[in-house]
C-alpha positions in Angstrom: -14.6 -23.0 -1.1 -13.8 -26.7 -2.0 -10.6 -25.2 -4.0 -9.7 -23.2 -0.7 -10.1 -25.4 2.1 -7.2 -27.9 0.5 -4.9 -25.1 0.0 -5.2 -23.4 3.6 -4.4 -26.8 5.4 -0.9 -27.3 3.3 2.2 -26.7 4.5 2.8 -24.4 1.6 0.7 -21.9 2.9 1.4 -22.5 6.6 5.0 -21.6 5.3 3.2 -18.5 3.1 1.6 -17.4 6.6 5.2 -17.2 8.5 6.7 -15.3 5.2 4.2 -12.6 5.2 4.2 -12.3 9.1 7.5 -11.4 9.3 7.7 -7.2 8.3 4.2 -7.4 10.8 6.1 -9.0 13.4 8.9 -6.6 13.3 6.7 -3.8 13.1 4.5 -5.0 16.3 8.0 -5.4 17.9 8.9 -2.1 17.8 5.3 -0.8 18.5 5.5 -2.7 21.8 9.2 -0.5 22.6 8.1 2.5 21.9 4.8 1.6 23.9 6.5 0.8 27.0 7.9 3.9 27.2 5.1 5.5 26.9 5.3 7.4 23.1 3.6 5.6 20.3 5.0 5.2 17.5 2.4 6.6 14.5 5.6 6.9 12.3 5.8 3.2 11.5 4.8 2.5 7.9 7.1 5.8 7.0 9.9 4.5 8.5 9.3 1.1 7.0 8.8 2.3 3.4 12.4 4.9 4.0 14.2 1.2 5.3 13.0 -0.5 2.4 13.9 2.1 -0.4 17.7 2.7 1.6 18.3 -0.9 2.0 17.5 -1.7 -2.3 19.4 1.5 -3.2 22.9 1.0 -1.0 22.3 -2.9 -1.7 22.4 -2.1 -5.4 25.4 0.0 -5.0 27.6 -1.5 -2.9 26.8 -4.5 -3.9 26.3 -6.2 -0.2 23.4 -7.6 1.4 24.8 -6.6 4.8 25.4 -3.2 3.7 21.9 -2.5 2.6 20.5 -4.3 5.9 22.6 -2.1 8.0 21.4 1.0 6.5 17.9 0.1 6.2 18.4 0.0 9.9 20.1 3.0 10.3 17.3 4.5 7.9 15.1 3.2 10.8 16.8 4.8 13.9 17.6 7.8 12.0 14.1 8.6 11.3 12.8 7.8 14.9 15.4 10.3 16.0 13.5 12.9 14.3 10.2 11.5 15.2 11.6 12.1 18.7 13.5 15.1 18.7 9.9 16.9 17.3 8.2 15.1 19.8 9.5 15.0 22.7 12.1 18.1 22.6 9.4 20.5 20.4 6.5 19.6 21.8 4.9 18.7 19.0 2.2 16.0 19.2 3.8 12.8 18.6 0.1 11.4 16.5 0.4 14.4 14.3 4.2 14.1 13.8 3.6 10.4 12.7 1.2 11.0 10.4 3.2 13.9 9.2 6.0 11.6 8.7 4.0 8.6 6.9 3.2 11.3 4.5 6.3 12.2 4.1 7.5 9.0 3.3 4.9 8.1 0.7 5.8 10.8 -1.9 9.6 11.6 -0.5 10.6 8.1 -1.6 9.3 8.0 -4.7 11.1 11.3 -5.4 14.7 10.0 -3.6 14.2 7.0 -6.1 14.1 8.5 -8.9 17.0 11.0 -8.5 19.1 7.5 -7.2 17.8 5.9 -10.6 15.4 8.0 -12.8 12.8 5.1 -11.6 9.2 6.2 -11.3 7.9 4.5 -8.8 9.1 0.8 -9.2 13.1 0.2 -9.0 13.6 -1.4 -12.3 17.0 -0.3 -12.7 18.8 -1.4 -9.8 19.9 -4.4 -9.1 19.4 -5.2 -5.3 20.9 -7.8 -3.8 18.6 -10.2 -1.5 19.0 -11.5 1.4 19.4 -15.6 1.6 17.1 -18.0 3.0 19.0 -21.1 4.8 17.5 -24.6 5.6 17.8 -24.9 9.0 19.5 -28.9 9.8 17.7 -31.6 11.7 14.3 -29.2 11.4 14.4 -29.7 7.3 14.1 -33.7 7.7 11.1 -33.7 9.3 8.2 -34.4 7.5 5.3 -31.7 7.5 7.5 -29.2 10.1 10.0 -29.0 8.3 8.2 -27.9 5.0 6.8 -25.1 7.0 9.8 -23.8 9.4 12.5 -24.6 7.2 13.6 -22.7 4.1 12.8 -19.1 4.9 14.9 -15.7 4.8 17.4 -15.1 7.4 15.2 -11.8 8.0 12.0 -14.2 9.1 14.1 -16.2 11.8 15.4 -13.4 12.7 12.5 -11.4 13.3 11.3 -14.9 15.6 14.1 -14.5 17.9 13.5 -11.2 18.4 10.5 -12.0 20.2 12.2 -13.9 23.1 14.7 -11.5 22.9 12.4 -8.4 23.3 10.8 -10.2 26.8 14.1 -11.0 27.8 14.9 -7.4 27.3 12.0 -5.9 28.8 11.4 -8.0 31.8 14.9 -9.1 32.8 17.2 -5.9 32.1 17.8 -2.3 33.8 16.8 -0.9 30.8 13.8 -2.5 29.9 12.8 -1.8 33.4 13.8 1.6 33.1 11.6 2.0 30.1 8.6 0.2 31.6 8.8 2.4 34.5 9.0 5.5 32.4 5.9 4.4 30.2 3.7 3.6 33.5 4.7 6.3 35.9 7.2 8.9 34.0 6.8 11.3 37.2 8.0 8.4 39.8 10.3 7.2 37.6 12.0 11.3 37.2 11.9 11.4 40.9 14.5 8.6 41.2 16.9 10.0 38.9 15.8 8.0 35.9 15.6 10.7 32.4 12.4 10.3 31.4 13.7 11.6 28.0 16.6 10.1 27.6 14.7 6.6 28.2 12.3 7.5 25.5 14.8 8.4 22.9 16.3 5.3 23.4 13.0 3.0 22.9 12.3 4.9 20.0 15.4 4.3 18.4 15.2 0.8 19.0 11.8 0.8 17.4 13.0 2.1 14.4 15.7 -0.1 14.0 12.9 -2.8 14.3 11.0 -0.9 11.8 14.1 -0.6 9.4 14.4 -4.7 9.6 11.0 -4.8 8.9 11.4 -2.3 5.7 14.7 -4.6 4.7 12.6 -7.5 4.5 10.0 -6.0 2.4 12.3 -5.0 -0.4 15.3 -7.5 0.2 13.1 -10.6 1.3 9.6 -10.5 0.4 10.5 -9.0 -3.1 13.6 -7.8 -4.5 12.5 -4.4 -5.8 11.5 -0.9 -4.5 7.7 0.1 -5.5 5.8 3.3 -3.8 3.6 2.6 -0.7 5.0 -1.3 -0.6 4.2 -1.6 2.5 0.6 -1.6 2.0 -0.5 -0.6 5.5 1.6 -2.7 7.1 2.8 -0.4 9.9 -0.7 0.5 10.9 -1.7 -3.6 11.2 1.6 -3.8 13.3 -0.1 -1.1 15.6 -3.2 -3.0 16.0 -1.7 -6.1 16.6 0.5 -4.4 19.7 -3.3 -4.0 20.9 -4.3 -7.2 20.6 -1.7 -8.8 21.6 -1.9 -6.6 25.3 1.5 -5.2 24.8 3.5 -8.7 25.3 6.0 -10.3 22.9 4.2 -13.8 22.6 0.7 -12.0 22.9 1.7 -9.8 19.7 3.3 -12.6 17.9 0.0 -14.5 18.3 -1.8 -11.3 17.2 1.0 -10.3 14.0 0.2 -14.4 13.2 -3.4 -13.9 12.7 -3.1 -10.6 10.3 -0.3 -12.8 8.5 -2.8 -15.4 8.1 -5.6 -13.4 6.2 -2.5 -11.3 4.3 -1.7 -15.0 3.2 -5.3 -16.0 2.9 -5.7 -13.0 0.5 -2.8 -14.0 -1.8 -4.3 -18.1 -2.2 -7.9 -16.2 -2.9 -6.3 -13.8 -5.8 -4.8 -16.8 -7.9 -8.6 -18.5 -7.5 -9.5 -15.7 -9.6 -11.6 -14.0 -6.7 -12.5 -10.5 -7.5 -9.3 -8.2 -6.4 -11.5 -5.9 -4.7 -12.3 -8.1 -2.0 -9.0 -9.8 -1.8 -7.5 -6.4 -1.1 -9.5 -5.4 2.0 -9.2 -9.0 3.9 -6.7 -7.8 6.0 -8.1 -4.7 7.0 -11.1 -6.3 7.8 -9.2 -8.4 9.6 -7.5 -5.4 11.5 -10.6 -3.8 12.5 -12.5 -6.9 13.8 -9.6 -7.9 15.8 -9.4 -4.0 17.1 -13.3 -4.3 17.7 -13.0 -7.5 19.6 -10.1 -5.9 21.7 -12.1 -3.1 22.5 -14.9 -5.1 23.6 -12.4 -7.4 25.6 -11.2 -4.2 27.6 -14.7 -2.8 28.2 -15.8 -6.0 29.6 -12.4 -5.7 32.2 -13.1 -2.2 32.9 -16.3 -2.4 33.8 -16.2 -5.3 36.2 -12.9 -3.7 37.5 -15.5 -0.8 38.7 -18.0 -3.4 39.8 -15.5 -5.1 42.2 -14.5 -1.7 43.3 -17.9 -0.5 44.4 
């Protein structure tokens, strides 16, 4: 404890905390879309683990960071697209579709690896390019804040802009009306000529380009290399910090901050030689007390909700 407390208040792991955040944040992001318009997107950590295998393959290939961040992203939507057209046009549950398609993903890319490079499991053979981190001016003279918020992948600012720009986009646009309205009341919002569908297929599109960012970051900024089931869970933590954070940008940034904190937390207590076993399951602890205390937070509103009633 005396070697941990010294490490956790330094602004190296502050700025650890904000690195590993970032694939959570985008992941909650596009939770929050695809909530809003009322279809939850289970199919998270698979499209997250196809975007990150798409982006180091075409990055390797073409040689261009853009190029493998594009497709990583169009990995993203493309895959969503399917989540939907089974979804909403089959019928199919959309839970059990993505599960089906996290399943998927696990094995699927391990076997579109190694036909790209006759790697098993690990990308040892391609070169991927990796996206740059920039030192933002002004921000990187300041002592202590600027040791934390400067230096980081383009991906990671990024993925902090896209918080104001999802409330912007949800509370101050026709369209993110049109999908809150279509998430709370689909039947009012049919009955005034708004396609419920339509509306749907669009959040979850944008969720999985959200997703794909958050799968290009994993492979082209975290690391830069491919390995099966990198994403660790990732998606799933994304999912419970939407909960936490009640469905809001800010509210799920604060939420995606705290898992980033004990992923980080669990990184400093692995290189203090603490047994991996219980370095490992510190965020998921993490996820379900959070959950647990949510749930508990909700109860307590639902119930005196019914006591004001009566």
């Amino acid at each position: 404890m005396e070697n941990l407390l010294p490490i956790i208040f330094s602004t190296s792991f502050a700025y650890s905390v904000l690195r590993v955040t970032t694939p959570i944040l985008f992941a909650s992001l596009a939770a929050i879309i695809s909530d809003k318009a009322g279809v939850i997107n289970i199919g998270l950590e698979g499209i997250m683990l196809f975007a990150a295998l798409m982006g180091v393959i075409s990055s390797a290939f073409t040689q261009s960071v853009l190029i493998g961040v594009l497709c990583a992203v169009a990995t993203g939507v493309l895959l969503s697209l399917v989540l939907a057209y089974f979804s909403l046009n089959l019928k199919s549950d959309i839970i059990l579709t993505g599960i089906a398609l996290n399943l998927f993903s696990s094995g699927g890319t391990v076997f579109l690896l190694f036909l790209a490079a006759q790697d098993k499991g690990i990308s040892v053979s391609l070169q991927s390019k990796v996206v740059p981190e920039i030192s933002i001016p002004l921000i990187n003279s300041i002592p202590v804040l600027g040791e934390i918020l400067s230096g980081h992948n383009i991906l990671t600012y990024v993925s902090l802009l896209c918080v104001f720009l999802i409330h912007l986009f949800l509370y101050k646009t026709p369209l993110g009306l049109r999908i809150r309205a279509v998430g709370e009341t689909p039947n009012a919002a049919d009955s005034v000529g708004i396609s419920v569908r339509r509306i749907q297929y669009m959040a979850l599109m944008i969720s999985g380009a959200l997703a794909g960012l958050g799968g290009a970051y994993m492979s082209m900024g975290y690391v830069s290399w491919f390995s099966r089931d990198m994403t660790a869970g990732r998606g799933f933590i994304a999912l419970a910090a939407e909960a936490m954070g009640r469905g809001t940008p800010l509210g799920t940034f604060l939420a995606a901050i705290i898992f980033g904190f004990a992923d980080a937390l669990s990184n400093v207590m692995q290189s203090l030689r603490v047994p991996a076993e219980f370095v490992q399951m510190i965020p998921y602890v993490t996820t379900i007390l959070g959950l647990v205390i949510y749930s508990i937070k909700q109860n307590n509103k639902i119930k005196k909700y019914r006591r004001n009633q009566v």
